[in-house]
C-alpha positions in Angstrom: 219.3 24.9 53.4 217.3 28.3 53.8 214.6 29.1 51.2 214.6 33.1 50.7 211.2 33.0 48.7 211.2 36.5 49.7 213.9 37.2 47.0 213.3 33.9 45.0 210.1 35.9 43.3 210.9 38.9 43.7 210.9 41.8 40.4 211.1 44.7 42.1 213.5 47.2 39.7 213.0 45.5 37.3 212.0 46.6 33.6 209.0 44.7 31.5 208.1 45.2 28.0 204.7 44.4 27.2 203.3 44.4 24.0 199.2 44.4 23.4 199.0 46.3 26.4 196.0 48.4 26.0 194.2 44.9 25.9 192.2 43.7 28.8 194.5 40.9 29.9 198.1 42.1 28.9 196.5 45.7 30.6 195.8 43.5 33.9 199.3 41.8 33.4 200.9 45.3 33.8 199.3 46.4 36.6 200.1 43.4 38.4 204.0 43.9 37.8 203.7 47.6 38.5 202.4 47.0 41.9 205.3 45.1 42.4 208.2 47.5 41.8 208.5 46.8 38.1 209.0 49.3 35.3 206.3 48.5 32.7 206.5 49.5 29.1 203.1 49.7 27.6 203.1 49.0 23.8 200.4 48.9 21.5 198.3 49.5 18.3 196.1 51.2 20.3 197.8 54.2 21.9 195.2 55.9 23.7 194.1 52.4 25.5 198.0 51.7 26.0 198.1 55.2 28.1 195.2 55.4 30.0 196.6 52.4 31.3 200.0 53.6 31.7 198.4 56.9 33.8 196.5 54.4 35.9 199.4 52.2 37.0 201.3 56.4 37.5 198.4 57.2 39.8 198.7 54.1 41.8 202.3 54.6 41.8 204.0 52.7 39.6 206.5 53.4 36.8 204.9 53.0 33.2 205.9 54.4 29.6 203.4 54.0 27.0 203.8 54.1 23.1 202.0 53.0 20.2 203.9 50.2 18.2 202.4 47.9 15.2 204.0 44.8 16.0 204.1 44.0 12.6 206.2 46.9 11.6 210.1 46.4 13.1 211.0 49.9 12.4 208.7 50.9 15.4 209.2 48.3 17.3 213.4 49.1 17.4 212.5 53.0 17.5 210.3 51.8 20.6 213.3 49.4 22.3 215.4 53.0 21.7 213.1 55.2 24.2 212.7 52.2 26.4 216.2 52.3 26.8 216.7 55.6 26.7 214.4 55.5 29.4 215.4 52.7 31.8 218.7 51.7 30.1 217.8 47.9 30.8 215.1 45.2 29.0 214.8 42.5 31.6 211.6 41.4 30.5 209.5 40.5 27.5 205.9 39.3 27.4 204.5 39.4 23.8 200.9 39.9 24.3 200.0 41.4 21.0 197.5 38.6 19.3 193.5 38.2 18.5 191.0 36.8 16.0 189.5 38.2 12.7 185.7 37.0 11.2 187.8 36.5 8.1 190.3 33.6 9.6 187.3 32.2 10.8 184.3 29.6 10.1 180.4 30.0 10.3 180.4 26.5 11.0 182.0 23.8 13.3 181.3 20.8 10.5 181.3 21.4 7.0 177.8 20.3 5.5 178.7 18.3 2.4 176.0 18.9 0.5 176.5 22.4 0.4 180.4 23.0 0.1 179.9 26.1 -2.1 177.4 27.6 0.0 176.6 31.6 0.2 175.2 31.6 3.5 178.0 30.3 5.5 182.0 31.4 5.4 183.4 27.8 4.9 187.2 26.3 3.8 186.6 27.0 0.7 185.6 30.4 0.9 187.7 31.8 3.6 189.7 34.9 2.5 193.6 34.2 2.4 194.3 37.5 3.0 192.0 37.4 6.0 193.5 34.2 7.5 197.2 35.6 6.9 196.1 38.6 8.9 195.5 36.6 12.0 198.1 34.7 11.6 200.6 37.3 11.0 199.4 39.3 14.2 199.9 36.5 16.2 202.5 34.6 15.2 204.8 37.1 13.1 204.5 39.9 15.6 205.9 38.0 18.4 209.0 36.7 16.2 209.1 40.7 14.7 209.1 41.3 18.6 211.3 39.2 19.9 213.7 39.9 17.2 213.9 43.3 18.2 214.1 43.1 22.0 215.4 39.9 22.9 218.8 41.5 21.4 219.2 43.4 24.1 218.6 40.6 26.4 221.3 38.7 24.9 223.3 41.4 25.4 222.5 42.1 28.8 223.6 38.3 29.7 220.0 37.5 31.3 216.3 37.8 30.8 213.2 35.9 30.9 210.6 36.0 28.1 207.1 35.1 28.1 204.7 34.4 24.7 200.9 34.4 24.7 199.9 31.1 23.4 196.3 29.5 23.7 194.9 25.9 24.7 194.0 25.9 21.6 197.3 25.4 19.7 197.4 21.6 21.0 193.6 21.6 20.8 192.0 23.5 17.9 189.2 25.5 18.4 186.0 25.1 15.9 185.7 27.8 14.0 189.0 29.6 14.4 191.6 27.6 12.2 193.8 30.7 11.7 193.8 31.5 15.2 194.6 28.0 16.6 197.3 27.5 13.6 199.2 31.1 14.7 199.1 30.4 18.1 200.6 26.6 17.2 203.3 28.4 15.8 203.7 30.3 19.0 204.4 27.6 20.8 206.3 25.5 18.8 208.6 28.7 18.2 208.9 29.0 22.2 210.0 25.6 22.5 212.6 26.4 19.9 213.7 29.6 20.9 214.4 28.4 24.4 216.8 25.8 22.9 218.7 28.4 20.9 219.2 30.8 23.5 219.5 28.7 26.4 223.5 29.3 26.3 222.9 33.0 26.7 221.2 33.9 30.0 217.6 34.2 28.6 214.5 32.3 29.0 211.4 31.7 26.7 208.4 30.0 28.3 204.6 30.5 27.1 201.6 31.2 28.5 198.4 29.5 27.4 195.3 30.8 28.5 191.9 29.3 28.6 188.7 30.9 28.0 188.8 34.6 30.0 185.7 36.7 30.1 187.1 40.0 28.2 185.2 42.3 26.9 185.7 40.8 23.6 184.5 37.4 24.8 181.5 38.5 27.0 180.1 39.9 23.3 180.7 36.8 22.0 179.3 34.5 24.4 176.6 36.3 26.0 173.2 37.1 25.0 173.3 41.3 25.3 169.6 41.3 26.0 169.1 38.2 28.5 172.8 37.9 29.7 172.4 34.2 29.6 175.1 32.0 27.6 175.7 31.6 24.1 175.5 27.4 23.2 179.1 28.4 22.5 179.6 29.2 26.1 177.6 26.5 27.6 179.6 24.3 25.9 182.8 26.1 27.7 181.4 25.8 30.8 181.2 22.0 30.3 184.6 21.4 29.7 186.3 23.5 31.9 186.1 21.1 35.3 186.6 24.2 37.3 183.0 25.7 36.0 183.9 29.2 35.0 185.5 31.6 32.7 189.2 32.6 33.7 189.6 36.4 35.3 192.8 38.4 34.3 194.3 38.1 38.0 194.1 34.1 37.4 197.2 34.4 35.3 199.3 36.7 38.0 200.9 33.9 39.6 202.1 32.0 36.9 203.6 35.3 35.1 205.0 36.2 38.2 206.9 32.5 38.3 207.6 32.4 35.0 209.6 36.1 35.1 211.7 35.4 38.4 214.1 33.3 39.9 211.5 30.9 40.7 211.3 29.0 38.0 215.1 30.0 37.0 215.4 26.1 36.0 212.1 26.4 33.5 212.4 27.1 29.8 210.8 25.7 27.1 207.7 25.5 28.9 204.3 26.1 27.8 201.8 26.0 31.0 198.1 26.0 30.4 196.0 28.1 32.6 192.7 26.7 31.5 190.8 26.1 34.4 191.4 22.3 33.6 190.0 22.6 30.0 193.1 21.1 28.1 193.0 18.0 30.0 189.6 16.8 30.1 188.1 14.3 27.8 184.9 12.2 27.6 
């Protein structure tokens, strides 16, 4: 029996829609399938971040459309699919990257201190803002279904496809702190899992990504000290249970997306496959 890996994971031609694009990782995600022959639709909130990327993946050669789009909001998102289409005429990939954290879904605290539940100096249970915590969990969790709703249509049509979510290790292990985030990104995962039941007569794949702790932009603030540069206790404590010893970089999830899109892992759905550097399975 000959192996053509050569083909097997191959993309080239193919079309990618990618929403949270002007993000750091989703950003690094496009680039990656650009310099491998595939057209990359650039979608996000953010459109001036969504086209400087798209004009740097042009200068180095590769095919990229940029648009704004509020995942929230279907009308854009279908007017989006529309030029895509227009565009490329095909949808043979979608990676729904749109997602992130609010103080306002969030805790001061990892424990509550019972003897001050009420208290004014820290945002606790009890006081956190259900508009707030709706907010997260409606950007990550109801923009990928809005998004998938939209786009995976077209797959369906199409007869084949292979889509990836954005989930987190922390959907099977919450994070302190971050209850709205860890719940939405639950629901991303349990939804994949689902999906990839209900369309798996139909040519399409859903998988899932969960990243572990990558040093973004957004991150670094968090976890390191502006002035010193040394780690937050937050961070330390990340360190410690990640056995590989570091933060993730975006090119650490490049070859999983890549096996997750192609003909690779053409027997895989329903997946969702940690890249963690290891932090999901240790215990003490």
């Amino acid at each position: 029996m000959t192996v053509a890996f050569d083909t097997m994971f191959s993309l080239r031609g193919r079309t990618c829609v990618i929403t949270g694009a002007g993000g750091e990782l989703c950003g690094a995600m496009a680039r990656c399938l650009a310099a491998l022959g595939v057209r990359v639709a650039l979608l996000d909130i953010n459109e001036e971040e969504a086209r400087n990327k798209a004009e740097q993946i042009s200068a180095a050669g590769g095919e990229a459309f940029a648009d704004r789009c509020d995942v929230l909001d279907r009308q854009q998102l279908e007017a989006c699919c529309e030029r895509i289409l227009n565009t490329w005429e095909t949808i043979d990939f979608l990676i729904t990257g749109a997602g992130g954290n609010d103080p306002q879904g969030s805790t001061t605290d990892e424990f509550l201190d019972p003897s001050q539940p009420d208290g004014p100096a820290a945002d606790n249970l009890f006081s956190l803002n259900p508009d707030g915590f709706s907010r997260v969990f409606d950007l990550n969790f109801l923009g990928s279904f809005l998004t998938i709703q939209v786009f995976a249509q077209q797959m369906v049509k199409q007869g084949r496809g292979s889509i990836v979510t954005i989930s987190s290790m922390s959907a099977d292990t919450p994070l302190t702190k971050v209850p709205a985030y860890s719940a939405a990104k639950a629901a991303v995962s349990n939804f994949t899992r689902w999906l990839s039941v209900y369309l798996s007569r139909t040519g399409v794949r859903v998988n899932a990504i969960a990243p572990g702790f990558f040093m973004t932009e957004q991150l670094r603030f968090l976890h390191i000290d502006q002035q010193t540069g040394a780690l937050s206790e937050r961070a330390r404590k990340v360190i410690a249970r990640t056995p590989l010893g570091r933060y993730g970089e975006p090119e650490d999830l490049f070859g999983t997306l890549v096996w997750l899109l192609s003909d690779g892992s053409k027997f895989v759905t329903g997946a969702v496959v940690p890249v963690d550097g290891g932090f999901s399975a240790y215990s003490i």
